[in-house]
C-alpha positions in Angstrom: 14.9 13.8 5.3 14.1 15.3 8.8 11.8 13.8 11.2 10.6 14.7 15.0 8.5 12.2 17.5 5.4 14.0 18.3 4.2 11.4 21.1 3.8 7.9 22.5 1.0 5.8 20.6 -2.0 6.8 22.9 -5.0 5.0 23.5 -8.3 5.8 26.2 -6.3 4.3 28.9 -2.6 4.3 28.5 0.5 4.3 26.2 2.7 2.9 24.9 6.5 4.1 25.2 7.8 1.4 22.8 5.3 3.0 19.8 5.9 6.4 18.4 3.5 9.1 16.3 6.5 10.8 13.8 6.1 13.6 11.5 8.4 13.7 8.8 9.3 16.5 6.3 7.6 16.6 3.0 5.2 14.2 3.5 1.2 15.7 3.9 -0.7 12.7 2.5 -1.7 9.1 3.5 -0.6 8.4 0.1 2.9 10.1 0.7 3.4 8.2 4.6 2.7 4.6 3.1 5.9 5.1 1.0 7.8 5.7 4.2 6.4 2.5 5.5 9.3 0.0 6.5 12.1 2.9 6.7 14.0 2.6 9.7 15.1 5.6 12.3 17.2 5.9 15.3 16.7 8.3 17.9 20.1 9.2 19.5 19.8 10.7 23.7 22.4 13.5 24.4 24.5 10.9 26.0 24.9 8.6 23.3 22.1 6.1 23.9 20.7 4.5 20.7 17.2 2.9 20.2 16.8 1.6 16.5 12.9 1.3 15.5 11.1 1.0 12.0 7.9 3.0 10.3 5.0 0.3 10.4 2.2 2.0 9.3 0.5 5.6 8.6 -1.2 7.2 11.2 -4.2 9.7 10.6 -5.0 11.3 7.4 -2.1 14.3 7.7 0.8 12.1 6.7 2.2 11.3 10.1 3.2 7.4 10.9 4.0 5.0 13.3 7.0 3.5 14.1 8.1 0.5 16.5 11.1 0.8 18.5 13.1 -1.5 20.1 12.5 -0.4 23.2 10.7 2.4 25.3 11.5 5.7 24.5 12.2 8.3 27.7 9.9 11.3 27.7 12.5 13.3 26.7 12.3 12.1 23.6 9.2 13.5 22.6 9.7 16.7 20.6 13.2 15.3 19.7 14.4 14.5 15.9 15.3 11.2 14.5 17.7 9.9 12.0 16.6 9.0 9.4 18.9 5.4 7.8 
């Protein structure tokens, strides 16, 4: 199953690097991105750098989610795809 980091978790004010919006393959429905909820995903740099994270919720009505990572992602993650475990 492919999936790609859209952007940070945005809000009025800020965001917030640690919180991702992903998109994966397949899945055009709330109904389809609660079944991804609790999957987890890794998003490898070109250099080897790991950060591990896990789907928490949907996000929107399209069948995008949300996903908590262990730590910030760099902006050159945006755009990028994720593994998929």
């Amino acid at each position: 199953m492919k999936a790609i980091i859209l952007d940070y978790r945005r809000g009025r004010h800020g965001q917030t690097p640690n919180q991702a919006i992903i998109e994966f393959e397949g899945a055009d429905s709330v109904e389809k991105a609660k079944k991804l909820e609790g999957t987890a995903v890794m998003w490898e740099s070109s250099g080897g750098k790991r950060i591990n994270g896990k789907v928490t919720a949907p996000h929107g009505r399209k069948g995008r989610v949300r996903a908590l990572f262990e730590k910030g992602l760099p902006g050159q993650a945006i755009g990028s795809p994720v593994a998929v475990k």
